[in-house]
N, C-alpha and C positions, 0 to 999 in steps of 0.2 A: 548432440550436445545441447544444455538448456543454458540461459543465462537467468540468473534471479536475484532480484532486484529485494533489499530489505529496508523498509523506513522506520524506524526507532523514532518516535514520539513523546515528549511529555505534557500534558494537558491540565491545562486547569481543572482543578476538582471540578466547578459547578456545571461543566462543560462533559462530562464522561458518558449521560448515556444519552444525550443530544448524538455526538461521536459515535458512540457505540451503534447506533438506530440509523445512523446517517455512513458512513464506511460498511456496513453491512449492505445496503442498499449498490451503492459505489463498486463493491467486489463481485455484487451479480450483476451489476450493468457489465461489468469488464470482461465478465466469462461468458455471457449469451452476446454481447456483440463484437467482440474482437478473437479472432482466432487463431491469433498469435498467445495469446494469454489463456496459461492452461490452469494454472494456479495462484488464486488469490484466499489467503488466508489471513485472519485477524490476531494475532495473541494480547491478553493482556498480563502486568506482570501478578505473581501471586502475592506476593509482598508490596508493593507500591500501586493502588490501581488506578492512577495517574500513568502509568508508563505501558505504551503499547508497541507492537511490532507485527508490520503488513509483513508478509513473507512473500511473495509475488513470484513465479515462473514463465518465461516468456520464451518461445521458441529461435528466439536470439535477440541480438543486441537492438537489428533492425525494429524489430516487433513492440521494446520498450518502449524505444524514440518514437514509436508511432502513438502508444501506449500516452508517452508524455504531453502527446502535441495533441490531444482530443480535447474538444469541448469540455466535455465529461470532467477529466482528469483538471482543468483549467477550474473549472464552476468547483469542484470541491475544495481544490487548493486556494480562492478566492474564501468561499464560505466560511471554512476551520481556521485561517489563516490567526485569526485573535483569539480561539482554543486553544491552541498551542503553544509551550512555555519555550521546546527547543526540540531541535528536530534533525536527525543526522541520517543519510543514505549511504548504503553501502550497494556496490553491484560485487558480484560473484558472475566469472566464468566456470563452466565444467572443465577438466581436464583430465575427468577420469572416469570410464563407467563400469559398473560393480555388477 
């Protein structure tokens, strides 16, 4: 079973490909040094491109929290912190596999 973690973003315009250059960076530190962390993905929306969403996959709940507490994770969330207009987390458990 996976658990995945999604962060819904809205950004100030002037701010989108500062973000966009910098969470790109951010999602391949997370996949070459953590591996707990299988998937880290960017979207942004097609209609608002102000609005984004990480899609993230971690080998469990453990792996996030470990995920949360890195440097790494800390330094980007300090960095974007005044990019960002609003910002909402959702996690997902698996409970089913297909």
């Amino acid at each position: 079973m996976f658990y995945v973690h999604t962060a819904h973003l809205v950004l100030k315009p002037e701010f989108i490909d500062r973000f966009k250059a910098r969470i790109r960076r951010h999602a391949q530190t997370c996949l070459d040094a953590e591996a707990g962390c299988s998937v880290f993905r960017t979207f942004q929306d097609r209609d608002d491109p102000t609005r984004f969403m990480m899609y993230e996959v971690y080998a469990d709940k453990e792996a996030d929290t470990i995920h949360r507490n890195t440097p790494r994770f800390k330094q980007l969330r300090e960095e974007i912190d005044d990019w960002v207009t609003n910002r909402d987390w959702w996690f997902w458990e698996e409970f089913s596999e297909a």
